[in-house]
PDB file of N, CA, C and O in Angstrom, chain B, residues numbered from 101:
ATOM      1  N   UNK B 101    -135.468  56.271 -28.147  1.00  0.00           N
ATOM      2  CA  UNK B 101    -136.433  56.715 -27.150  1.00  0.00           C
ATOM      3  C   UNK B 101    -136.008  58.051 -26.557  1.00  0.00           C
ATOM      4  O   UNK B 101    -136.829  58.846 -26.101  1.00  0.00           O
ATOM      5  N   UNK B 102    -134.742  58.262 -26.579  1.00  0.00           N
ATOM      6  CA  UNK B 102    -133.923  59.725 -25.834  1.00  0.00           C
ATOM      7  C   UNK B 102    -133.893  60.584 -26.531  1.00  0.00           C
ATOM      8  O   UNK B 102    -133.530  61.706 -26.179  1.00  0.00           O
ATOM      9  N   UNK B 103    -134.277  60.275 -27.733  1.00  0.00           N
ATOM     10  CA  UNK B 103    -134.126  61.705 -28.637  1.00  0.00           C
ATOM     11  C   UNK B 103    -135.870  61.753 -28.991  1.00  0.00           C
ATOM     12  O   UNK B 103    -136.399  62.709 -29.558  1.00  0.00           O
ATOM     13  N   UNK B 104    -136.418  60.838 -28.648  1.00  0.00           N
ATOM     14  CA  UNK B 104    -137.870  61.435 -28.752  1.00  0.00           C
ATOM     15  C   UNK B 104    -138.536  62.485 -27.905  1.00  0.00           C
ATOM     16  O   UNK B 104    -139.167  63.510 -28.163  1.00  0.00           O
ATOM     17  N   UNK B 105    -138.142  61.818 -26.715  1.00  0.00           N
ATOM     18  CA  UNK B 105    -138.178  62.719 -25.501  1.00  0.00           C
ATOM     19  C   UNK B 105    -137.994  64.231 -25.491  1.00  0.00           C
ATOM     20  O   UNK B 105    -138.634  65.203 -25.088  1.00  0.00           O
ATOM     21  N   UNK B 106    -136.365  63.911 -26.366  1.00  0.00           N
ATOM     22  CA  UNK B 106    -135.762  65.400 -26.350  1.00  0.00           C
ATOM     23  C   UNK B 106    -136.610  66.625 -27.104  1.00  0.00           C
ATOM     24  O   UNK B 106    -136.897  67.769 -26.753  1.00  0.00           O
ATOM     25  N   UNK B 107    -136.968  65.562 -28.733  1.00  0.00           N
ATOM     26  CA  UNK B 107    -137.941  66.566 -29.310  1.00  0.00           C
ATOM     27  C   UNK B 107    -139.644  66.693 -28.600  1.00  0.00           C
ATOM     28  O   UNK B 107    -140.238  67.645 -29.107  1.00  0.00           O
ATOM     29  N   UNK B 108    -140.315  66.081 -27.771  1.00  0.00           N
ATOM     30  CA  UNK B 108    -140.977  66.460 -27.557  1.00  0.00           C
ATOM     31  C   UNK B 108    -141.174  67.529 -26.614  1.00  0.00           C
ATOM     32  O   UNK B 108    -142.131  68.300 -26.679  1.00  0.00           O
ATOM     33  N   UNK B 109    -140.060  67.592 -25.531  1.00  0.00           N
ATOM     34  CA  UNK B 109    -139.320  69.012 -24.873  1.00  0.00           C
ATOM     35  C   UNK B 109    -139.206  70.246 -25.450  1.00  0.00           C
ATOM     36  O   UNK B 109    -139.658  71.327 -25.070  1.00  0.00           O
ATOM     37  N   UNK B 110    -138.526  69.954 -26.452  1.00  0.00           N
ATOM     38  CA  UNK B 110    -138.292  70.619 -27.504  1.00  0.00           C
ATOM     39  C   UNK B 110    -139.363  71.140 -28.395  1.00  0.00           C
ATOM     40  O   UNK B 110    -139.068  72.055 -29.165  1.00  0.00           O
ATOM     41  N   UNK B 111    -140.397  70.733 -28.383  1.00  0.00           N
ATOM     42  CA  UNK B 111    -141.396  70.877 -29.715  1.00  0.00           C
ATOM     43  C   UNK B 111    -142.197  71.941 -29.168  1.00  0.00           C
ATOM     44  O   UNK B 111    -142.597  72.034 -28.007  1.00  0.00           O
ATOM     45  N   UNK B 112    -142.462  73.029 -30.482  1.00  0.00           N
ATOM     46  CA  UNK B 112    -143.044  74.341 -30.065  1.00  0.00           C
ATOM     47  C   UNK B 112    -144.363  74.152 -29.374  1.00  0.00           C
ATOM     48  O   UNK B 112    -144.715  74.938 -28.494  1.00  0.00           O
ATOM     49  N   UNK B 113    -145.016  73.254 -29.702  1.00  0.00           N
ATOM     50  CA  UNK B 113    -146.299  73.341 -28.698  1.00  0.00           C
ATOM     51  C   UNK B 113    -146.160  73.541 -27.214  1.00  0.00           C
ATOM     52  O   UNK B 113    -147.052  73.985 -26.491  1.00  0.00           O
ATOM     53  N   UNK B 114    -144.826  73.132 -26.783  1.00  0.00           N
ATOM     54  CA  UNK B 114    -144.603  72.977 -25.350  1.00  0.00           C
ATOM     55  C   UNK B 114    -144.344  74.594 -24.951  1.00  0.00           C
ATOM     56  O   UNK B 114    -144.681  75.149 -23.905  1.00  0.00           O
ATOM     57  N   UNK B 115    -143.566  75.240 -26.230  1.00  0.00           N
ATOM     58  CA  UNK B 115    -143.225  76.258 -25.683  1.00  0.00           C
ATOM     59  C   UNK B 115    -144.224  77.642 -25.481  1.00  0.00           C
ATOM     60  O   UNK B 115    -144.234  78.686 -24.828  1.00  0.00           O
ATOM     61  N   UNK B 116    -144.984  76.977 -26.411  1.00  0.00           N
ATOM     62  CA  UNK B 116    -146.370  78.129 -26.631  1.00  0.00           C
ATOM     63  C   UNK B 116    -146.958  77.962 -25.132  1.00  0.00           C
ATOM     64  O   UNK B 116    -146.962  79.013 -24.491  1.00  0.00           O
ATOM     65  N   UNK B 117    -147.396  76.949 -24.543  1.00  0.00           N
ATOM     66  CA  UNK B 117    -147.840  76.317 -22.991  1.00  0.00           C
ATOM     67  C   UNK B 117    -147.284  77.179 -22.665  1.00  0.00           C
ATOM     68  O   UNK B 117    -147.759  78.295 -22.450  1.00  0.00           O
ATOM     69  N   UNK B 118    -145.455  76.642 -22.492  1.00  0.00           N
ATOM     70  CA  UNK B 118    -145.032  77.528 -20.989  1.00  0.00           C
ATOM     71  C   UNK B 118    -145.145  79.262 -21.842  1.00  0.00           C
ATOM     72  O   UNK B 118    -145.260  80.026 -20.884  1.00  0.00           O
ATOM     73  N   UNK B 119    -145.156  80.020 -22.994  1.00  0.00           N
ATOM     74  CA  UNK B 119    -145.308  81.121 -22.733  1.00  0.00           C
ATOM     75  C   UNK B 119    -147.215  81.915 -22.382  1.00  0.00           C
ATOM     76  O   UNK B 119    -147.462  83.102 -22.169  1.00  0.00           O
ATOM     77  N   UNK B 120    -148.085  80.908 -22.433  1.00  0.00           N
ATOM     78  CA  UNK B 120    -149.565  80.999 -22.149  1.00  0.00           C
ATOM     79  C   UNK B 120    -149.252  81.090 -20.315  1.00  0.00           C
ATOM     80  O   UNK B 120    -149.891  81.771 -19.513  1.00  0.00           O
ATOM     81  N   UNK B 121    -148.384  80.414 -20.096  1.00  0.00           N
ATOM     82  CA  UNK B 121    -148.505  80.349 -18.001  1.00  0.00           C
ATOM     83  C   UNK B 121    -147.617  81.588 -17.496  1.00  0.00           C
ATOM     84  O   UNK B 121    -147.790  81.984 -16.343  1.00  0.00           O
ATOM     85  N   UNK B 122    -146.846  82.096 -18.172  1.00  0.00           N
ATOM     86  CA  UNK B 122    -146.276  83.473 -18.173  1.00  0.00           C
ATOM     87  C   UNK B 122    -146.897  84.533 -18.737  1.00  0.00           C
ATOM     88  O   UNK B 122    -146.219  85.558 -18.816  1.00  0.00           O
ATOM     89  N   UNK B 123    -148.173  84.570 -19.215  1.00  0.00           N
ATOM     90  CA  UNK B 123    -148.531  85.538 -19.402  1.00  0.00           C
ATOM     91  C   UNK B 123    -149.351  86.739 -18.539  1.00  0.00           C
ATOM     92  O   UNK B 123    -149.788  87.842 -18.868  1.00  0.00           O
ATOM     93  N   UNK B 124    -149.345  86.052 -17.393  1.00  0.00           N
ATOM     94  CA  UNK B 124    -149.709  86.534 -16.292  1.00  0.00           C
ATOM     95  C   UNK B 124    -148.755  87.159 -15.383  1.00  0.00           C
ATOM     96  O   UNK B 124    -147.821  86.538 -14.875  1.00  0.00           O
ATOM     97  N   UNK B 125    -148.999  88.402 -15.182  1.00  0.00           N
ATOM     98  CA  UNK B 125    -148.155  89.013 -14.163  1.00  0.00           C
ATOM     99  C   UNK B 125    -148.254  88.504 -12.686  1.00  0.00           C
ATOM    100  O   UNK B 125    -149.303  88.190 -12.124  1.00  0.00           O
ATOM    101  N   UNK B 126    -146.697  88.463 -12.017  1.00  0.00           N
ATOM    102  CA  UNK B 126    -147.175  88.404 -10.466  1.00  0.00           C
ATOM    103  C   UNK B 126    -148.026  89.067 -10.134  1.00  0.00           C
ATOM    104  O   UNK B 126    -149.190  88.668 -10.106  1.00  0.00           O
ATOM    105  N   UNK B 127    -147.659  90.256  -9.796  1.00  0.00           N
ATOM    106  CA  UNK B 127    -148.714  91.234  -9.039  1.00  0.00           C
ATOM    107  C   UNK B 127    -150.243  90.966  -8.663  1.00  0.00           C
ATOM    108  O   UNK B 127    -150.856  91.150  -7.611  1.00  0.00           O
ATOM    109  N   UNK B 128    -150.696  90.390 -10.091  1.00  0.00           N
ATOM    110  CA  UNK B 128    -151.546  89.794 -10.025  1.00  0.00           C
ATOM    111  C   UNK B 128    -152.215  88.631  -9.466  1.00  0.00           C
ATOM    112  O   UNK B 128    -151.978  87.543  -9.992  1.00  0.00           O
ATOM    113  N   UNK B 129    -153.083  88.697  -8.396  1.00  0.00           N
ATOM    114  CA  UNK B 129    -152.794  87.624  -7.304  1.00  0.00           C
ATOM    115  C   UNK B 129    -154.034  87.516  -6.809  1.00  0.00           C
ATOM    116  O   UNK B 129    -154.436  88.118  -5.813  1.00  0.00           O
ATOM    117  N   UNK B 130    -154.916  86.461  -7.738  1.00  0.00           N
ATOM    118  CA  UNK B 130    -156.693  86.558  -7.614  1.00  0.00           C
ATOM    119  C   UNK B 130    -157.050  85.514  -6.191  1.00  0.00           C
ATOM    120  O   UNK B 130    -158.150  85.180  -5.750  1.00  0.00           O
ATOM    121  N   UNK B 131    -155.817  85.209  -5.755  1.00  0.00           N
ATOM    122  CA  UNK B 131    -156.349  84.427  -4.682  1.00  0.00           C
ATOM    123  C   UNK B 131    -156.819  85.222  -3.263  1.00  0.00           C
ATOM    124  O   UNK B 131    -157.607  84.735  -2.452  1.00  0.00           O
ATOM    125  N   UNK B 132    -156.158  86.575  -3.127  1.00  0.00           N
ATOM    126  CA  UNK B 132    -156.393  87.471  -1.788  1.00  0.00           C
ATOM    127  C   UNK B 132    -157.621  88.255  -2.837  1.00  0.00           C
ATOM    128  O   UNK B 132    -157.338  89.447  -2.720  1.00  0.00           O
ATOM    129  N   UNK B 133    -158.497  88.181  -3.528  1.00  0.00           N
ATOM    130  CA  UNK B 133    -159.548  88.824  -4.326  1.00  0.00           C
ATOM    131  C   UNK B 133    -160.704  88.328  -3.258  1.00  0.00           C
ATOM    132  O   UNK B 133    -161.155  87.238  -2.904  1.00  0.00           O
ATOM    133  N   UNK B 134    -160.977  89.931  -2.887  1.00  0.00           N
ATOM    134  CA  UNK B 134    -162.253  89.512  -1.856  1.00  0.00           C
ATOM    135  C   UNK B 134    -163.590  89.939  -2.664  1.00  0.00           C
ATOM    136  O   UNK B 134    -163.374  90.740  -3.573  1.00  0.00           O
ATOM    137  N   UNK B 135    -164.732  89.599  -2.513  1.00  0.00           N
ATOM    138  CA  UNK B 135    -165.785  90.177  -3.117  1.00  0.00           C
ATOM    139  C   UNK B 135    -166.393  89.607  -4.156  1.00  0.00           C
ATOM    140  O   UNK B 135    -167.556  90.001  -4.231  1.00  0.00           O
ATOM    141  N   UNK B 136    -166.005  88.587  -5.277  1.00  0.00           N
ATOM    142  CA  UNK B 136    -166.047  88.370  -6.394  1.00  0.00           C
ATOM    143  C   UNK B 136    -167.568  87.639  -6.538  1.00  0.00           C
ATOM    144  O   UNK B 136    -167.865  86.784  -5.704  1.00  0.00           O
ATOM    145  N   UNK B 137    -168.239  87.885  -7.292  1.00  0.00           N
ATOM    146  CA  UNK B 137    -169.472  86.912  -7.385  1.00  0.00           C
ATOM    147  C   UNK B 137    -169.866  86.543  -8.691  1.00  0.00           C
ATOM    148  O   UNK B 137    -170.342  87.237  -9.589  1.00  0.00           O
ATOM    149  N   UNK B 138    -169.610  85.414  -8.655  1.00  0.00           N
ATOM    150  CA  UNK B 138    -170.234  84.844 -10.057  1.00  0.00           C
ATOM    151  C   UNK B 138    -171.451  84.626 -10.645  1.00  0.00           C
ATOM    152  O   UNK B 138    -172.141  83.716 -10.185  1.00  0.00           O
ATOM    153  N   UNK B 139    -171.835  85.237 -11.516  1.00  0.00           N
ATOM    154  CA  UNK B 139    -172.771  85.330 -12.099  1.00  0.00           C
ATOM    155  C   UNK B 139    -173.245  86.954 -12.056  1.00  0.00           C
ATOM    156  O   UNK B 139    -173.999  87.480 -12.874  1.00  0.00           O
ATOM    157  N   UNK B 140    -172.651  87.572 -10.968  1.00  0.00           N
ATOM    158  CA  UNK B 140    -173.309  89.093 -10.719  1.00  0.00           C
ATOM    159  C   UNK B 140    -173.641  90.037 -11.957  1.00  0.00           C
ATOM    160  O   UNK B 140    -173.574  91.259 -11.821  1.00  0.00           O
ATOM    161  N   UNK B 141    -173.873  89.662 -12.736  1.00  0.00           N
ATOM    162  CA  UNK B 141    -174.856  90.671 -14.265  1.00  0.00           C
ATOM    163  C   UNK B 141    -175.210  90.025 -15.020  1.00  0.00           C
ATOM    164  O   UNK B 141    -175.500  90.546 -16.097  1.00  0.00           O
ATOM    165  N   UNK B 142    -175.394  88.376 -14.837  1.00  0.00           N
ATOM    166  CA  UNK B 142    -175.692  87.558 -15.807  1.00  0.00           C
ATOM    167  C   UNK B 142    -177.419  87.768 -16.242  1.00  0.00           C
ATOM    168  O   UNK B 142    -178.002  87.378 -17.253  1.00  0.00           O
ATOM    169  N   UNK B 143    -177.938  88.526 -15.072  1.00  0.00           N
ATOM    170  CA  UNK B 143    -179.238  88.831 -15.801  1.00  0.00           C
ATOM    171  C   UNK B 143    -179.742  89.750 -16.583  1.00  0.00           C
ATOM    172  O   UNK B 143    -180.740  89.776 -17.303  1.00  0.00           O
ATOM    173  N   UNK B 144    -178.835  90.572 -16.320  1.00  0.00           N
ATOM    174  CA  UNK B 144    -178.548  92.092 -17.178  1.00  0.00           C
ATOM    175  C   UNK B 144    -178.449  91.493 -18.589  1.00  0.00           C
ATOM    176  O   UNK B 144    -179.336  91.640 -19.430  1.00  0.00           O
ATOM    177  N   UNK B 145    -177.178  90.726 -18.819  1.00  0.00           N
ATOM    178  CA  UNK B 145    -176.871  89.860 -20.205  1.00  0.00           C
ATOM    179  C   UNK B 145    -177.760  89.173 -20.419  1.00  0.00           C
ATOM    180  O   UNK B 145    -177.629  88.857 -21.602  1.00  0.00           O
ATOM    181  N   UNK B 146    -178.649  88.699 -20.016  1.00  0.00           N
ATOM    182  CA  UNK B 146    -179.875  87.952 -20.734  1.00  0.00           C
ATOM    183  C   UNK B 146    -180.730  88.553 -21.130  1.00  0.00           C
ATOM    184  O   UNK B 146    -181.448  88.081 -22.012  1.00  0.00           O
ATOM    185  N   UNK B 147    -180.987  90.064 -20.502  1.00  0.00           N
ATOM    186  CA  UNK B 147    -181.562  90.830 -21.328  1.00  0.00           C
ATOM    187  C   UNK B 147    -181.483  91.201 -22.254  1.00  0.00           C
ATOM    188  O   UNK B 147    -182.433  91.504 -22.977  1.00  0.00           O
ATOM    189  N   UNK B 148    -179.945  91.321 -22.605  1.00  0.00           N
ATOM    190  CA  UNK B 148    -179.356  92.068 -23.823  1.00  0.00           C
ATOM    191  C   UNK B 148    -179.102  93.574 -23.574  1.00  0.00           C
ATOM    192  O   UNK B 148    -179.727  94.224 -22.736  1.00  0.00           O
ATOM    193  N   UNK B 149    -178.077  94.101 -24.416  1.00  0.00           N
ATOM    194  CA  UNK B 149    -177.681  95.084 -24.420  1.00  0.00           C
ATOM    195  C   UNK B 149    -177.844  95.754 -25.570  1.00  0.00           C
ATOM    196  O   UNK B 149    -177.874  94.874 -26.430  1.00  0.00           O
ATOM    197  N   UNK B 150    -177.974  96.862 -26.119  1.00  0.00           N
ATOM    198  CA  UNK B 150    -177.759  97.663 -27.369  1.00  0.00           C
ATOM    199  C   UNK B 150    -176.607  98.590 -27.095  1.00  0.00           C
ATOM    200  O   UNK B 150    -176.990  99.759 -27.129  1.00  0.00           O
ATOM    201  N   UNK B 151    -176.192  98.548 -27.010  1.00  0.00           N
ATOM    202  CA  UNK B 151    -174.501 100.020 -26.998  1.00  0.00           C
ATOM    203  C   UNK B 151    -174.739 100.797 -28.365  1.00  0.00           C
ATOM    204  O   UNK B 151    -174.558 100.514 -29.549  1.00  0.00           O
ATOM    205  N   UNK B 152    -175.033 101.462 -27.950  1.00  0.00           N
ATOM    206  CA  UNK B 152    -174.910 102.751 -29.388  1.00  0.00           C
ATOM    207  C   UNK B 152    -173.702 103.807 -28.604  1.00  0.00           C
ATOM    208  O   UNK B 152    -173.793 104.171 -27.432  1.00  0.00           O
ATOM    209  N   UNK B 153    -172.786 104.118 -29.374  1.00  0.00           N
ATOM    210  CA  UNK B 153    -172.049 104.981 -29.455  1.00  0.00           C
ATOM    211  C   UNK B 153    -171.738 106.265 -30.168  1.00  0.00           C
ATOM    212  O   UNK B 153    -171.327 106.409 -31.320  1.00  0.00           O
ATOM    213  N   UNK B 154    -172.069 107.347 -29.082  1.00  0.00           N
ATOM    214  CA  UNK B 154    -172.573 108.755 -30.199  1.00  0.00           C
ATOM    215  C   UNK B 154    -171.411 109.713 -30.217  1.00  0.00           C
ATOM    216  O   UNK B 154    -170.741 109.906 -29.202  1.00  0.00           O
ATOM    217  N   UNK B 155    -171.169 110.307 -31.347  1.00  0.00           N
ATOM    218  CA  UNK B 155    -170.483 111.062 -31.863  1.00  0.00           C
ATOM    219  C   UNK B 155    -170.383 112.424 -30.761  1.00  0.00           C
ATOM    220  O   UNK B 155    -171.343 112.990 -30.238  1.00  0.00           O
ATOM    221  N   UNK B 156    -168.965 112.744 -30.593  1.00  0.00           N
ATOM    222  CA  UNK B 156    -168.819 113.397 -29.493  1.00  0.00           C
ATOM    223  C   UNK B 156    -169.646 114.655 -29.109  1.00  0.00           C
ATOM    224  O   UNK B 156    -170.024 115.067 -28.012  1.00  0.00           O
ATOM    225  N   UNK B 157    -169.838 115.239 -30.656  1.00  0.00           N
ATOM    226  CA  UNK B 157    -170.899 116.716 -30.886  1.00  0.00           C
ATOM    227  C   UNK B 157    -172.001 116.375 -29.928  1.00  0.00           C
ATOM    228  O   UNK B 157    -172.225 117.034 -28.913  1.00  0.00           O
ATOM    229  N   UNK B 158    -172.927 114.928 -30.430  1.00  0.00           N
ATOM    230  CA  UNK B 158    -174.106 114.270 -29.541  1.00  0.00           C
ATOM    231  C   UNK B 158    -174.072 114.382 -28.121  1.00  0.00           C
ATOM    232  O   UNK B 158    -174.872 114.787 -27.278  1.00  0.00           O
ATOM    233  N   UNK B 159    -172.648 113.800 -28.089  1.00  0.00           N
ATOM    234  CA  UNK B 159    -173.195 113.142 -26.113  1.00  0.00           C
ATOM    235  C   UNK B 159    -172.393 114.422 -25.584  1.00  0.00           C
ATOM    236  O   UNK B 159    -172.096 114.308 -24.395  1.00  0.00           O
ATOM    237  N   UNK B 160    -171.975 115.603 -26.176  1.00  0.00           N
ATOM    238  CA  UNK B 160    -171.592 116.675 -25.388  1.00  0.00           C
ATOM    239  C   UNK B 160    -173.073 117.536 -25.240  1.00  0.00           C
ATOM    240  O   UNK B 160    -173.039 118.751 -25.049  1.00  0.00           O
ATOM    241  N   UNK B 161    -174.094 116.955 -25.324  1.00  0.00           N
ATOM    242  CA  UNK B 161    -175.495 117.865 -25.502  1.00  0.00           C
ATOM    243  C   UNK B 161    -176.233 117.321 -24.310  1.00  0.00           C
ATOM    244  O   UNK B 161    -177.086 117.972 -23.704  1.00  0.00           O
ATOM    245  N   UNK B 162    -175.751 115.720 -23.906  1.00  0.00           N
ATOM    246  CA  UNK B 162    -176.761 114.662 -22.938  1.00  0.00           C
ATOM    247  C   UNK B 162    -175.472 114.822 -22.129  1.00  0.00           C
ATOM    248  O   UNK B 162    -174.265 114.739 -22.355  1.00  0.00           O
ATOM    249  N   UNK B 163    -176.426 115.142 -20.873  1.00  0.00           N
ATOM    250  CA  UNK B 163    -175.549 114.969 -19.290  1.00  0.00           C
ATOM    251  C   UNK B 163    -175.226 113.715 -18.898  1.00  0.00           C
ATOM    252  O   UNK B 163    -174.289 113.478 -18.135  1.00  0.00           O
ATOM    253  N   UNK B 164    -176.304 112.471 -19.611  1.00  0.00           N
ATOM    254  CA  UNK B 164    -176.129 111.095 -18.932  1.00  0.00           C
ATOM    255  C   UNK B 164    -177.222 110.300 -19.884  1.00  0.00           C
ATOM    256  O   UNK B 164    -177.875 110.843 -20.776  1.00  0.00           O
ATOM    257  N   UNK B 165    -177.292 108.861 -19.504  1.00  0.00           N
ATOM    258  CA  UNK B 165    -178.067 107.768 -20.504  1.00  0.00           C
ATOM    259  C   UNK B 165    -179.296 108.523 -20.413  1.00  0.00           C
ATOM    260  O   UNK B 165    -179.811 108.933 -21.453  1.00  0.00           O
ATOM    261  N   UNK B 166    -179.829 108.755 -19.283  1.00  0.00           N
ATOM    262  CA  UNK B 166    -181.350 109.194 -19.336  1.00  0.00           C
ATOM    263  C   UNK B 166    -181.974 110.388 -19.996  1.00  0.00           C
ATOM    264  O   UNK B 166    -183.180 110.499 -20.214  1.00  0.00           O
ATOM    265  N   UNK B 167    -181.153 111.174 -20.262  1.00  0.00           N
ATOM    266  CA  UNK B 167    -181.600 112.382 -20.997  1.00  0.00           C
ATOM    267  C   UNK B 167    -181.512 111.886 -22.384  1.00  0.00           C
ATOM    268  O   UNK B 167    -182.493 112.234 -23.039  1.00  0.00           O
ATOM    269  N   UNK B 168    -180.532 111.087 -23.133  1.00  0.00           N
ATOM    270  CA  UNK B 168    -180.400 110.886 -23.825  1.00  0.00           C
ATOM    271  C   UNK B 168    -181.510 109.350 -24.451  1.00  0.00           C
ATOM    272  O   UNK B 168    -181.754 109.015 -25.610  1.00  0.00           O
ATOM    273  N   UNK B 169    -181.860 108.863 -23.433  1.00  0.00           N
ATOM    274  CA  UNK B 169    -183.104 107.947 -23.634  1.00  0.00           C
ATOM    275  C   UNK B 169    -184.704 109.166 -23.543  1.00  0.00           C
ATOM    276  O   UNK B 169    -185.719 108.621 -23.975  1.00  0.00           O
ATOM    277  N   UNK B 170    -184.786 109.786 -23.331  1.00  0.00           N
ATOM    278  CA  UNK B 170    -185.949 110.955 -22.730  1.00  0.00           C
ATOM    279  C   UNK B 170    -185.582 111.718 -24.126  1.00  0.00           C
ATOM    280  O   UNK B 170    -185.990 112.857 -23.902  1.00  0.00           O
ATOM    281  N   UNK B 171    -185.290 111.716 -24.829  1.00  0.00           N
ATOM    282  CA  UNK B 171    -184.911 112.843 -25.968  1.00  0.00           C
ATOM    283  C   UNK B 171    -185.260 111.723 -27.051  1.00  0.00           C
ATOM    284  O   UNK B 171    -186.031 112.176 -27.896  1.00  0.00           O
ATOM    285  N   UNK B 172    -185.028 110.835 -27.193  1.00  0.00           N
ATOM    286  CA  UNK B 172    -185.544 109.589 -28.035  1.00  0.00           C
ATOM    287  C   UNK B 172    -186.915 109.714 -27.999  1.00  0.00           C
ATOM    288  O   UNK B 172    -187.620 110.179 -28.894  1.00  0.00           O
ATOM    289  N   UNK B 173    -187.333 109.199 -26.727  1.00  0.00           N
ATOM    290  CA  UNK B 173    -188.443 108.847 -26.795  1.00  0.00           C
ATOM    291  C   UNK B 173    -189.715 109.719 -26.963  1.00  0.00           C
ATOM    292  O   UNK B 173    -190.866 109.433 -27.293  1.00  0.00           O
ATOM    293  N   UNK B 174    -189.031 111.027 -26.580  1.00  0.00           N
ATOM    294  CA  UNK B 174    -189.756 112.051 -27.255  1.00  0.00           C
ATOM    295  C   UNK B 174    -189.605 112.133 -28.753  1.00  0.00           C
ATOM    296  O   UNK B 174    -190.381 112.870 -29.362  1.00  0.00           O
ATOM    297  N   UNK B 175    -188.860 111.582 -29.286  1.00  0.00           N
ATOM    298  CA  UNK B 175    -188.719 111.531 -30.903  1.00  0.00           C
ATOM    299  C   UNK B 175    -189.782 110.990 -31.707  1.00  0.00           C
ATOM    300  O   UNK B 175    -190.382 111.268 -32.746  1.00  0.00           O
ATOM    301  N   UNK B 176    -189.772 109.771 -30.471  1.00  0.00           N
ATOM    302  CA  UNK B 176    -190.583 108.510 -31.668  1.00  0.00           C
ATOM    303  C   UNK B 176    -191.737 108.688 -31.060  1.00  0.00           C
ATOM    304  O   UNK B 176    -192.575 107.891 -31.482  1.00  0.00           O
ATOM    305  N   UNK B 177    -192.265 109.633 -29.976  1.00  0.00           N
ATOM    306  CA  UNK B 177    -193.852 110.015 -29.187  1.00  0.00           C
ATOM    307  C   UNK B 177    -194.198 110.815 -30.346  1.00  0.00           C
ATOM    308  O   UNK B 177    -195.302 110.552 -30.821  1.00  0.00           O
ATOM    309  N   UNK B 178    -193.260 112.094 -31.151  1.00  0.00           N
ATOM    310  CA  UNK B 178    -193.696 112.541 -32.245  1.00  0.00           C
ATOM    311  C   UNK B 178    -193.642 112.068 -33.419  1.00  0.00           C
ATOM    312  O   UNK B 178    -194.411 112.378 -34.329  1.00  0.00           O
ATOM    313  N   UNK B 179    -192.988 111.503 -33.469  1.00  0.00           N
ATOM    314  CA  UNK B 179    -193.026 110.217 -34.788  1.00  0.00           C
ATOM    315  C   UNK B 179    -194.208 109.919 -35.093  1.00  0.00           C
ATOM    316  O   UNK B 179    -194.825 110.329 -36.077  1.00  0.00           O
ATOM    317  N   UNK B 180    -194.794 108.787 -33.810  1.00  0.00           N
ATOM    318  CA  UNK B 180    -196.042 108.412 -34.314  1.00  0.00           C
ATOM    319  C   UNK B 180    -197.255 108.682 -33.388  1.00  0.00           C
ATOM    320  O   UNK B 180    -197.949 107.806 -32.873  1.00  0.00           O
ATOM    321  N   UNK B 181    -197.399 109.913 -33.262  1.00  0.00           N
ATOM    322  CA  UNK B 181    -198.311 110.730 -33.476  1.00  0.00           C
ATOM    323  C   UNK B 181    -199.185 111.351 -34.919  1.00  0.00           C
ATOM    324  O   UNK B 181    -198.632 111.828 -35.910  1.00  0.00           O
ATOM    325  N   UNK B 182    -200.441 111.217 -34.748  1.00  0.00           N
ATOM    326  CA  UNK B 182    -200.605 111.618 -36.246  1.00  0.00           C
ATOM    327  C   UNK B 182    -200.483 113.296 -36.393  1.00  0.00           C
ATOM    328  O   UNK B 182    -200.774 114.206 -35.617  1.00  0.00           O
ATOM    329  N   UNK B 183    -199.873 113.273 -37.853  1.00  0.00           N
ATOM    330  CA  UNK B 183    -199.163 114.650 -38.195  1.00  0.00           C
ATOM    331  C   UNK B 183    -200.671 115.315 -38.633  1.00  0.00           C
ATOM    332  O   UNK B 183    -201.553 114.614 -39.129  1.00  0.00           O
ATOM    333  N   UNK B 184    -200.850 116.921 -38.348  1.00  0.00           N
ATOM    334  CA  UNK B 184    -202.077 117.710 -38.597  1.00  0.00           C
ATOM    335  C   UNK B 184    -201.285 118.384 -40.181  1.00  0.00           C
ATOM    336  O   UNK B 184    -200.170 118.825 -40.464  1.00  0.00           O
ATOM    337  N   UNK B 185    -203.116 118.058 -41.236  1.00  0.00           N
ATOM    338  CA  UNK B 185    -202.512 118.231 -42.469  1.00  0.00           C
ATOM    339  C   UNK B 185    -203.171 119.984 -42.813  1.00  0.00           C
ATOM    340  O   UNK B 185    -202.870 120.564 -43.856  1.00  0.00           O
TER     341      UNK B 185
END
């Protein structure tokens, strides 16, 4: 029974545990965390997101999302527009 004990002390699962509860720094200390609200963008995420990520040449041309949404949408306003033959 004493040496079962010992290996289950012993047995790496235990040690993986205690290094998962150390992986946290002191410093870190979510209990004085003022402000926190749960759920605060969960409706944003139900919308969904698209992230496009543009090549630095690109987004050194757009000051911010909106110019760069306003430059689109002028794309696809001429897109489908009918073309004069």
């Amino acid at each position: 029974m004493l040496a079962k004990q010992r290996l289950e002390k012993e047995s790496p699962m235990n040690k993986v545990e205690s290094e998962e509860e150390d992986d946290l720094q002191p410093e870190y200390d979510f209990s004085q965390m003022q402000g926190g609200v749960r759920g605060k963008y969960v409706e944003r995420y139900r919308q969904g997101t698209n992230l496009v990520l543009l090549d630095p040449d690109i987004a050194a041309a757009f000051p911010d999302a909106k110019a760069v949404n306003d430059a689109l949408r002028l794309l696809l306003q001429e897109k489908q527009s009918p073309q004069p033959r």
